[in-house]
N, C-alpha and C positions, 0 to 999 in steps of 0.2 A: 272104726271110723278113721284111724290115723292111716292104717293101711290102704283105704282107698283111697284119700287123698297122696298119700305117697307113687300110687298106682298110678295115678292121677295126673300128679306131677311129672312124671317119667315120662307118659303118654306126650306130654305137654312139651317135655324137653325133646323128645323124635323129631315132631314136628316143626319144633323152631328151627332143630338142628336141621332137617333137610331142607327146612327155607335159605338158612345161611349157608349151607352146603353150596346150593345154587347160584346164589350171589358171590360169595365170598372165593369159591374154588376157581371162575373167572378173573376174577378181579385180582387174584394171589398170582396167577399166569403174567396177566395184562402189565403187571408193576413187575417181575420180574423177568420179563421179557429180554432184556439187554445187561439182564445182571445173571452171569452162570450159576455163581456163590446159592442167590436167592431163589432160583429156577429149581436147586436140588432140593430147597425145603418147601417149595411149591409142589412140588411132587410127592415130598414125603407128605405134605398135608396135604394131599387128595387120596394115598393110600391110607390113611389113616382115617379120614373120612369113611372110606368103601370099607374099611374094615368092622366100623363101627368103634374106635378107640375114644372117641369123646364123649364123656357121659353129658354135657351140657355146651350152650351156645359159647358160655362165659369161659370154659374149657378151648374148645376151638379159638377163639380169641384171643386167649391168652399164649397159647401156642405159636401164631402168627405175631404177634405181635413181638413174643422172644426173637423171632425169626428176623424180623425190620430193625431190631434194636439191636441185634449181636451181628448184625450184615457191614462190615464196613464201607461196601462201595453206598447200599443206602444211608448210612450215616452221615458221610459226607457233604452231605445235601443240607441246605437250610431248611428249619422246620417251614418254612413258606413252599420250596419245592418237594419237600414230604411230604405236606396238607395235599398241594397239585397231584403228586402223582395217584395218593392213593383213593382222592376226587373223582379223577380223571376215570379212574380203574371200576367206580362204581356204580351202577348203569341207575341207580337213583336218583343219582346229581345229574345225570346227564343235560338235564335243562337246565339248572343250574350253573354248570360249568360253562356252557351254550352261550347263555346270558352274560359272566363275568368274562366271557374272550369278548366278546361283541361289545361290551363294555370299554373296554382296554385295547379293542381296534378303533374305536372311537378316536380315542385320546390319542391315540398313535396316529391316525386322520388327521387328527384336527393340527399336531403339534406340526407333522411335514407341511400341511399345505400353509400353515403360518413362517415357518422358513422358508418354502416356497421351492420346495422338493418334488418330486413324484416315484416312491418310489417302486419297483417291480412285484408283484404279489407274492411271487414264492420269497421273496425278502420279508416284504411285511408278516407274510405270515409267521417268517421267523420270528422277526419282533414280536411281535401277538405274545407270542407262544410265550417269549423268554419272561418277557414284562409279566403276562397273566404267571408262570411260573415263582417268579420269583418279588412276586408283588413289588414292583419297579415303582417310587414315584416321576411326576414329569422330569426331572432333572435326571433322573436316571434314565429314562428312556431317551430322553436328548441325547447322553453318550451314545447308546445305539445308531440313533439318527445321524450321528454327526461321521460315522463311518461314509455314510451314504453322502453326505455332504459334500466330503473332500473327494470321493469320488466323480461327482456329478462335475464339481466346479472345476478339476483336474482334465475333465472329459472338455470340456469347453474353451474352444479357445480366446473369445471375449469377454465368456461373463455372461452374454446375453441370454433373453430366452424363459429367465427365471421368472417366480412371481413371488408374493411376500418379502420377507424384510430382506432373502438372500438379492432379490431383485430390484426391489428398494435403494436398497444400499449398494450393488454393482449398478443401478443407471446414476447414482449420485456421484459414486466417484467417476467411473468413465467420464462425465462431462466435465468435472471440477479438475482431474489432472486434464481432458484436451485441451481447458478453456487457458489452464496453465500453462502450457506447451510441456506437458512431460508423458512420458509414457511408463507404466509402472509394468515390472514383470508379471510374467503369468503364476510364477511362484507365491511371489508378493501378494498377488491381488487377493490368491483363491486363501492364504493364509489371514489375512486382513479380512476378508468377506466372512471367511469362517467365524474371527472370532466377533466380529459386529452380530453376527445374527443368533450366536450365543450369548450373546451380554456380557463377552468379558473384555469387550473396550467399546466405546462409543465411536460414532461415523469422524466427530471433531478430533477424536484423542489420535485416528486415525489421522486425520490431517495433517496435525500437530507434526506426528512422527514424520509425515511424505515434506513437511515443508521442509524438515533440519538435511532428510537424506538428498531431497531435489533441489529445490528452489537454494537454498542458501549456496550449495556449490558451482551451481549456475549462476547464481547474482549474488556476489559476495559482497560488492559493492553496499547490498540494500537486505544485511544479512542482519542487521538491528530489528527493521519493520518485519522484516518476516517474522523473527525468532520473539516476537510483538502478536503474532497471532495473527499479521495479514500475507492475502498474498500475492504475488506477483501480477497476476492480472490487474487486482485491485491498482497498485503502483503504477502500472505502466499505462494509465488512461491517459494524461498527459500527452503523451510520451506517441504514443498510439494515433493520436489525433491527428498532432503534428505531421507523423507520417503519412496517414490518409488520405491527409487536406494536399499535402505536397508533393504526393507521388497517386494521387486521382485512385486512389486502392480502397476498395473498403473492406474490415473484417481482416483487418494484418492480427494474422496468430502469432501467438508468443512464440511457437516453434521456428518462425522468421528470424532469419539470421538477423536480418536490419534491430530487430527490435532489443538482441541483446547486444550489440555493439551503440544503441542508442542510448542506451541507458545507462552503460557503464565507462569508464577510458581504463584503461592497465595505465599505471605511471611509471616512470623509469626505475622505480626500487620496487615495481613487480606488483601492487597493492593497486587492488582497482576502489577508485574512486566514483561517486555516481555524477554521473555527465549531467551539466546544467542544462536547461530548456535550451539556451539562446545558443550554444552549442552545438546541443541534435541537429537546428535547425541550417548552421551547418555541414552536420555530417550529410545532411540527407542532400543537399547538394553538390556535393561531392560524389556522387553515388552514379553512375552513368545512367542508372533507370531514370532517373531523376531529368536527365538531359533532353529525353524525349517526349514528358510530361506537358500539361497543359500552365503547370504552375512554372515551369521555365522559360517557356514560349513569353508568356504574361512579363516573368521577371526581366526577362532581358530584353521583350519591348518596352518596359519603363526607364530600364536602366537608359537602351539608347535614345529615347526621347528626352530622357533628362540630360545626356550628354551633347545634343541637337541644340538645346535651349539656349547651355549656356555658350557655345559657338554664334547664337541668333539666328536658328533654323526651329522655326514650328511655332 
């Protein structure tokens, strides 16, 4: 009785073994495919197969598995991209594995078009791959992303164009430095855009920084209020008005020469002071554009009707 069961069993080991033959002598190939080291024990384990050297499944297995474990170039690898390749290798998971890339091109989807990237498919597939590899969380696939970032933003020479927070965040500055009068570099901007739509500084904290490098060297005079958290535009509505109503202009940009010599005077020990209203008012008639205005024509028909009057004409 024990002999036919032994018989039995043996019968029983053939057959697993040629099943696993089948799967496994693939799949031994497929993982060392790009490893020489691992290709020569790939070979030995398929001659040893043909030969019939394994008496059981758990034999064969144990054999490859010396082979993955004593491989240095497989070694190297984290056991997340050991799980992947020998996954990959095994035409069981096949749907399986199917699922967890699709899965993980998902999240790599979702994560660019919220920066508001686009990026090329043989790229993405990279990402895919590395992420599914090496089971990446989002922050870690961010770094990937963020290659593709400073590229794209590099690639661009306003910034524009974009969508999500990369595009968010370059139409909010673009407008807040024009409305400023400053122009920020290309360097600057794609470095600062970068890191707003990574979260390692806010659109304000950005600000903060643009008002001490611009605004304060440009208006020194009014380098308390800024370095206060306001800025220049805010300040110069006064200022602004006065010019408009007086020189028939609407919409004087800060990048207007008039507006910064408006608002500030250099005094003789070099230290500019901020120019009072009654002042501006003026500088701006001193200004030849000034001469030809509607608000000049106005003033110096008052003027000489008040000088007519008191002669006893009018």
């Amino acid at each position: 009785m024990t002999e036919e069961k032994t018989e039995k069993q043996k019968q029983k080991d053939k057959r697993d073994l040629k099943e696993f033959e089948k799967k496994q002598i693939y799949a031994a190939f497929l993982i060392a495919r790009d490893n020489p080291e691992l290709l020569k024990k790939a070979q030995q384990f398929e001659r040893k197969f043909k030969n019939q050297k394994f008496d059981s499944v758990e034999d064969a297995e144990d054999f490859w598995e010396r082979a993955l474990s004593g491989n240095e170039q497989f070694s190297e690898l984290s056991l997340s991209e050991q799980g992947a390749v020998t996954n990959e290798a095994d035409k069981s998971l096949k749907g399986e594995v199917v699922s967890e890339k699709a899965t993980v091109q998902s999240s790599v989807d979702g994560l660019a078009r919220n920066l508001g990237i686009s990026v090329a498919p043989d790229i993405l597939e990279g990402i895919v791959d590395e992420a599914w590899r090496k089971n990446l969380n989002n922050n870690q696939i961010n770094d990937l992303l963020r290659v593709q970032v400073g590229s794209q933003l590099g690639a661009s020479e306003d910034n524009t164009g974009f969508q999500g927070s990369i595009g968010a965040a370059a139409a909010d500055l673009s407008e807040w430095s024009r409305r400023n009068g400053f122009t920020i570099s290309q360097q600057d901007a794609d470095q600062m855009l970068s890191g707003v739509a990574f979260g390692e500084q806010t659109l304000e904290q950005v600000k903060a920084s643009l008002r001490q490098t611009y605004m304060v060297g440009a208006y020194p005079a009014w380098a308390d209020q800024i370095n206060a958290g306001m800025d220049i535009y805010q300040l110069a509505s006064p200022y602004r008005s006065v010019a408009e109503k007086m020189l028939g202009r609407t919409a004087i940009g800060m990048d207007d020469p008039v507006m910064k010599e408006m608002m500030q005077v250099q005094g003789a020990d070099g230290k500019f002071t901020q120019r009072p209203l009654w002042q501006t008012e003026r500088y701006v008639r001193n200004l030849d554009e000034w001469q030809k205005t509607d608000d000049a024509a106005s003033t110096y028909a008052t003027s000489m009707s008040a000088v007519g009057k008191m002669f006893g004409f009018g």
